[in-house]
C-alpha positions, 0 to 999 in steps of 0.5 A: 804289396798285395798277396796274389789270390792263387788260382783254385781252378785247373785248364785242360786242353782235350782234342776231339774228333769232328764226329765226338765234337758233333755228339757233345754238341748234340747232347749239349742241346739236349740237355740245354747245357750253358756250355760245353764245359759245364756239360763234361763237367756233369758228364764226370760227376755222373761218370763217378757216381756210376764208377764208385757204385759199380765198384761197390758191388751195384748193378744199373737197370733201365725201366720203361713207362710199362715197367719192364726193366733191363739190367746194363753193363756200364763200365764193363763191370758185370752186375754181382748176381 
């Protein structure tokens, strides 16, 4: 009798209000994401990203086309100064 492959993936159940539900919708087409999955999916890698950088002393900033730039708080870790 053949081994059975095991399962490399992992199912989640998460429960979302009407009003979250309609934002990841929302962003889902903004972003053309194929699907909801693959947009929470990039959403924690980019979340990752920013925790590890933030811990690691970093800070954020926006820049607009006229170059002026604002520093963000992302987290509620305070830039170093």
């Amino acid at each position: 009798m053949a081994k059975r492959k095991e399962k490399t993936t992992k199912r989640i159940t998460l429960d979302l209000s009407e009003p979250f539900y309609n934002r990841l919708d929302g962003l889902q087409d903004l972003v053309g994401a194929d699907s909801k999955a693959g947009l929470i999916r990039d959403a924690l890698q980019l979340y990752e990203y920013v925790a590890k950088r933030t811990a690691a002393g970093h800070g954020f900033q926006t820049v607009n086309q006229a170059g002026d730039t604002q520093t963000i708080v992302l987290l509620g870790i305070l830039p170093p100064e």
